[in-house]
C-alpha positions in Angstrom: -5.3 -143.0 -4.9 -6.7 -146.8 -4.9 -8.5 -147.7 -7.7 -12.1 -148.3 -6.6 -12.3 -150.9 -9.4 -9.1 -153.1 -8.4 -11.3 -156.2 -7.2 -15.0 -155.8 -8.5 -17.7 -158.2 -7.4 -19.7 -160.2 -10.2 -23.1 -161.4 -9.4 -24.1 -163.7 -11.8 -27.4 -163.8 -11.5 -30.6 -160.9 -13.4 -32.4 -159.1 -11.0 -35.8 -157.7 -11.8 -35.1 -154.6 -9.7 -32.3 -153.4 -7.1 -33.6 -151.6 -4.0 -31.7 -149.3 -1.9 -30.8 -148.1 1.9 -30.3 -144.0 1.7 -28.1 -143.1 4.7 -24.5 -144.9 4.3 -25.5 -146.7 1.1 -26.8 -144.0 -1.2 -26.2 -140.5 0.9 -23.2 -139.8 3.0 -25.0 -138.1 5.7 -22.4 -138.9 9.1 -22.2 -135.1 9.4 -25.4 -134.2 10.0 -26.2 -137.4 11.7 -23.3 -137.5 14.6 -24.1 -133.2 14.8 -28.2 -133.9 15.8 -27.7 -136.9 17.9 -24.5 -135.8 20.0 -26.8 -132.8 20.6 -30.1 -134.6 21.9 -27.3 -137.0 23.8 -25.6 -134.0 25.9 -29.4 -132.7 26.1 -30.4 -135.6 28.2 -26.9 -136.7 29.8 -26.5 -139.6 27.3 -23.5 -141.0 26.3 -23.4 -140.1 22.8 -21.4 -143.1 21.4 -23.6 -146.0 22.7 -26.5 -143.8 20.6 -24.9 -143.8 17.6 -23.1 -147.4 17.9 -26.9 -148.4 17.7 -28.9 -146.1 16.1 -27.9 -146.5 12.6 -30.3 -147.6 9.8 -32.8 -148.1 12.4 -36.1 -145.2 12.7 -35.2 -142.5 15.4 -38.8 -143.5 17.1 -36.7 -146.8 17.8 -33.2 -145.3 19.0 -35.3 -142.9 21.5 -37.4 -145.7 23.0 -34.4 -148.2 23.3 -32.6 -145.0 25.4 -35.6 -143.3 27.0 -36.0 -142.6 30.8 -39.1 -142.7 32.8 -41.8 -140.0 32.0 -39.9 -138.8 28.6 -41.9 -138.2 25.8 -40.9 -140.4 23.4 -42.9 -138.5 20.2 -42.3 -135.2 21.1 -38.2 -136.6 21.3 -38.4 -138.3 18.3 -40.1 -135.4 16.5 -37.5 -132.6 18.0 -34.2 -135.2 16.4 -36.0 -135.2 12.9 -37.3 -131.4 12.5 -33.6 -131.0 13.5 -32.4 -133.5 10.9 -34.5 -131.7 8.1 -33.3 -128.9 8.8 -29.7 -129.4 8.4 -28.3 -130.8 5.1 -24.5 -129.2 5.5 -21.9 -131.4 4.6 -24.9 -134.7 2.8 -22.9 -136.2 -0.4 -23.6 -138.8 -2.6 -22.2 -142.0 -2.0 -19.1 -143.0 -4.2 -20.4 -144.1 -7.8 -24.1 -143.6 -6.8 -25.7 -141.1 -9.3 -23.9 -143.7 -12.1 -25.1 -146.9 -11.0 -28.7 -145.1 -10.5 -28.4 -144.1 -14.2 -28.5 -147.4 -15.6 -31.3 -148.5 -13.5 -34.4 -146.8 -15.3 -37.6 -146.9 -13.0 -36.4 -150.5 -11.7 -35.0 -149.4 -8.0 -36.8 -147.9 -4.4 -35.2 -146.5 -1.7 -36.2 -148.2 1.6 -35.1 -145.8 4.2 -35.8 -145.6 8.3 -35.9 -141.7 7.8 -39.3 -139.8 7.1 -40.4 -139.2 4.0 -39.5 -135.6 3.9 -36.1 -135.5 5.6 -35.6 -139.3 3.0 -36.6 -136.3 0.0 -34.4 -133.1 1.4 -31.4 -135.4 1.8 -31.1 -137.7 -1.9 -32.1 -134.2 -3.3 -28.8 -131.9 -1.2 -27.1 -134.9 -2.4 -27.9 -134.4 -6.1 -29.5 -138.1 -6.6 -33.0 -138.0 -8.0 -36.0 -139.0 -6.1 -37.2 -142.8 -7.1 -40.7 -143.2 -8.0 -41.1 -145.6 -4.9 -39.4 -144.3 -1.7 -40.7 -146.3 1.4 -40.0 -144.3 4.4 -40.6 -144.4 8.4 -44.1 -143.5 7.5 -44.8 -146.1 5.4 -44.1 -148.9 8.1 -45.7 -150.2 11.6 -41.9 -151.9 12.4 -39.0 -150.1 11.4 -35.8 -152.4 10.5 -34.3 -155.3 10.7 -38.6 -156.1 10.3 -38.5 -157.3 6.6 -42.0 -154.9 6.1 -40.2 -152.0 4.4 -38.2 -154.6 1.4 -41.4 -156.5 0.9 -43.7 -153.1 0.5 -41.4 -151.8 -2.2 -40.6 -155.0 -4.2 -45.0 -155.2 -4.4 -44.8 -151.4 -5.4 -42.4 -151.9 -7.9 -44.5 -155.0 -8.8 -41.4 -157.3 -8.6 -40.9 -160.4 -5.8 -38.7 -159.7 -3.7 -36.3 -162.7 -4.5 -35.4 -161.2 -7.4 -34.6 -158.1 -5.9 -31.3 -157.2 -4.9 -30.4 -155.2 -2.0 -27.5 -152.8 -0.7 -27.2 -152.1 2.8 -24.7 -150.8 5.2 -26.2 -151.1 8.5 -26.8 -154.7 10.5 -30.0 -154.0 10.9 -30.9 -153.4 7.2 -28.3 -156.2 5.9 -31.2 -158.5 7.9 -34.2 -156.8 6.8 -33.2 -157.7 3.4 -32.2 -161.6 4.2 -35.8 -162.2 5.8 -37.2 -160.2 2.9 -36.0 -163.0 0.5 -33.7 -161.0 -1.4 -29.9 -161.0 -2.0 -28.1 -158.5 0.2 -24.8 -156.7 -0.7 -23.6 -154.7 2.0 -21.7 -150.8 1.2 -19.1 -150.5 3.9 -18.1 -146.9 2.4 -19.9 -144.7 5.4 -20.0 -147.0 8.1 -19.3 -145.1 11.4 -18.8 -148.6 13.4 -17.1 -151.4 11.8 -18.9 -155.0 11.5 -19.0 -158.3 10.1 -22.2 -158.0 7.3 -21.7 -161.7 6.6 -22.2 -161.1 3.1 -20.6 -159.8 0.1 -19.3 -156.0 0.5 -18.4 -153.0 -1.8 -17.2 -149.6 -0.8 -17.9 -147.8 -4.3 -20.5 -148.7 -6.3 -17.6 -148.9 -9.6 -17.2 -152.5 -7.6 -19.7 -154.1 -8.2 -21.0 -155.7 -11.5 -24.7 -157.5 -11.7 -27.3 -157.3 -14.8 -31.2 -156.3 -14.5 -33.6 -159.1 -16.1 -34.7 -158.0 -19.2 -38.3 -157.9 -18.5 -39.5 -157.9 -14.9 -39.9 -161.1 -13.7 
């Protein structure tokens, strides 16, 4: 078995707080995710894998409207995919070296996450990761990723700016939400159903990467 910390990454700078993606960077949840949306695909005649080449880290209000047909109801589409999400947890983990690098953090991280709050909730929880005290969720936001509006909400809730935040991602979409938020962006490649460039630095187990948090918030 490879060691996951063979070649670990150093930042040298303190961040103030570190704020998180949930599905492919903190939750493994490509099981439940390729299940629902294969499903809604063969419902309508899609073809499943341009949906899921796009949809990742992106709101599911988003992924409907970039594939909906004339007279489809985008809400009542959107809302069928996430009551079907909720509903199924089988097979969610935690991504490698997670609930350790969330330990050390104390109240200084957020989850910024394209899912709804409760589906964002059922899935860190069937994962066994706690709930952070800021979770900014599809609710929470008029423009879902690569819009910078989810990063920037929770470095304000956590009362930190976002410059000093540091950010793990593993979707393109999320990787540039984080750039235009200001803050440094470290991509996790450990879930990734489609293989990409991030065009930044990239871990895939948390035991590979080393940074420090600022003693005081900054």
């Amino acid at each position: 078995m490879t060691n996951p910390t063979s070649s670990v990454l150093t930042l040298e700078r303190k961040y103030a707080a570190v704020l998180f993606d949930m599905d492919g960077t903190l939750v493994d949840s490509r099981a439940v995710v390729d299940r629902v949306m294969r499903r809604w695909a063969a419902k309508h005649g899609f073809d499943a894998s341009r949906i899921l080449a796009v949809s990742h880290g992106r709101r599911t209000i988003d992924s409907v409207t970039e594939f909906a047909v004339p007279g489809m109801d985008i809400e009542a589409e959107t809302q069928e995919i996430e009551d079907q999400e909720v509903a199924d947890t089988e097979g969610i983990i935690a991504m490698p070296g997670a609930a350790e690098i969330l330990a050390r953090l104390g109240d200084r991280w957020a989850v910024v996450t394209s899912a709804g709050r409760e589906l964002a909730r059922r899935r860190l929880t069937a994962a066994g990761l706690p709930i952070p005290d800021v979770l900014v969720t599809a609710e929470d936001v008029a423009i879902g990723k690569p819009d910078p509006a989810g990063y920037l909400l929770a470095a304000s809730r956590l009362g930190v700016p976002p410059d000093q935040c540091l950010v793990f991602e593993d979707a393109p979409a999320g990787l540039e939400a984080g750039r235009r938020a200001g803050c440094d962006v470290v991509a996790n490649l450990g879930a990734v159903l489609h293989p990409f460039e991030p065009g930044c630095a990239s871990i895939t187990h948390y035991a590979q990467i080393c940074f420090e948090l600022a003693e005081e918030k900054l």
